[in-house]
N, C-alpha and C positions, 0 to 999 in steps of 0.2 A: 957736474951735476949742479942743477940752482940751488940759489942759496934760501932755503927757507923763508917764508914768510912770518913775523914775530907779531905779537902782540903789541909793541910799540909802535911794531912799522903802520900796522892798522888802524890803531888809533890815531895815529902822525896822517895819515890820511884823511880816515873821516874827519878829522879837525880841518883840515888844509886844501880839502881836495876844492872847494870850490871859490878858492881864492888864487889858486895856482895852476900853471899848466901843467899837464904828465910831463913834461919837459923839467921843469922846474921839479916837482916833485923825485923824479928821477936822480935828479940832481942829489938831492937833500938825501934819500936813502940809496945812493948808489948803486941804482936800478937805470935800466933803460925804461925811456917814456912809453914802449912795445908792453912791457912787463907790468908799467903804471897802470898802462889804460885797460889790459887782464885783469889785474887785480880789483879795481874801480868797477868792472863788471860785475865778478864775479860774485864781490858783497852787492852787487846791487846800488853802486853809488852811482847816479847819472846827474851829469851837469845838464837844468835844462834852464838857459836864459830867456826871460820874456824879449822879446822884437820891443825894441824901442820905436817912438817915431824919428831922431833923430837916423836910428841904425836904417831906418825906411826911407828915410829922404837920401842919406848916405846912395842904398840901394837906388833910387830914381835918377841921381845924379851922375851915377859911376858905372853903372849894369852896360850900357851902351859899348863904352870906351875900357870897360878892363874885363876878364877872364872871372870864371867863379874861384878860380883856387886864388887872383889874385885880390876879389873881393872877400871871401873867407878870411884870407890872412890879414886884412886893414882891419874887418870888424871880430876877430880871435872866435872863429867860428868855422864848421866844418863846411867841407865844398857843397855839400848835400844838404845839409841846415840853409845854405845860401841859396842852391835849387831850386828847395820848396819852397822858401820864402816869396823869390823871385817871382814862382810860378801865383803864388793865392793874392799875389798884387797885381796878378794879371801883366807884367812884364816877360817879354817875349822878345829874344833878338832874333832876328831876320840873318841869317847868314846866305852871306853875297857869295853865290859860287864866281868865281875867276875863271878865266880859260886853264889857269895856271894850278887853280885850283884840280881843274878836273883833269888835266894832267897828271899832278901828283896820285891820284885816286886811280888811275888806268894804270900808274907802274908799277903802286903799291900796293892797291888793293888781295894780292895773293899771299905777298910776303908779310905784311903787315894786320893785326887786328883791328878793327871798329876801334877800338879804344884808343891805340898807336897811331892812327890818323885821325881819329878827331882831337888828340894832344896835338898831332904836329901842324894841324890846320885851324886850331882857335874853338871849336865846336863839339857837339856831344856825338854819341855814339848812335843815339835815334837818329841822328841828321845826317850821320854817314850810311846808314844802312839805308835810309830812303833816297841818299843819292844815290848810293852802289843799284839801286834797283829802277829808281829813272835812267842810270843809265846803262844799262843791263847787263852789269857786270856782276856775273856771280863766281864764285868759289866751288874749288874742287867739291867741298863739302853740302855746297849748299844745291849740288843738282839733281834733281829729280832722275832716276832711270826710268 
């Protein structure tokens, strides 16, 4: 059974929460960063950091050449915070289908979800389901009788 939530532990938060990650906090009351970021909700505590312009030139400089989970984790921010960021800057990556590409999509697209190939190919879930459908590969689930 969990181990109760204290009046210390919550005040140790609200004091801390937005100088430290759930990670680190976790740490501190020997919780997981899982259990942190529940509790953090639950009162109602959200970290929301203004967009620097440095963190936006960072973003014009790096969007191209790295991944959003690995631009979230250079500016300690979520994959989804980087997303939308990305997106109201009008930043837009062009992903380059490969022959090898569309290979991998014809052998995996049955076994695998939109999400498990656009992890394993660099890209998002939108851009796998519009290839699957240029190229007209659909799923047991997805046919029409």
């Amino acid at each position: 059974m969990p181990r109760p939530w204290t009046d210390e532990d919550d005040a140790y938060l609200r004091q801390q929460y937005r100088r430290r990650t759930n990670a680190e906090l976790g740490d501190a009351l020997a919780r997981s960063a899982a259990a942190v970021a529940f509790r953090l909700s639950a009162a109602g505590l959200v970290r929301r950091r203004s967009w620097t312009d440095d963190d936006d030139d960072y973003l014009r400089r790096h969007y191209d050449s790295m991944d959003n989970r690995a631009l979230a984790k250079a500016l300690r921010r979520s994959e989804t915070a980087v997303a939308r960021r990305l997106s109201s800057l009008g930043l837009r990556r062009a992903y380059r289908w490969t022959a090898q590409a569309d290979a991998r999509m014809t052998e995996g697209y049955e076994l695998l979800t939109n999400a498990e190939l656009a992890r394993e190919l660099g890209t998002t879930d939108a851009v796998i389901a519009h290839r699957l459908r240029a190229l007209d590969l659909r799923r047991g689930s997805d046919e029409q009788d």
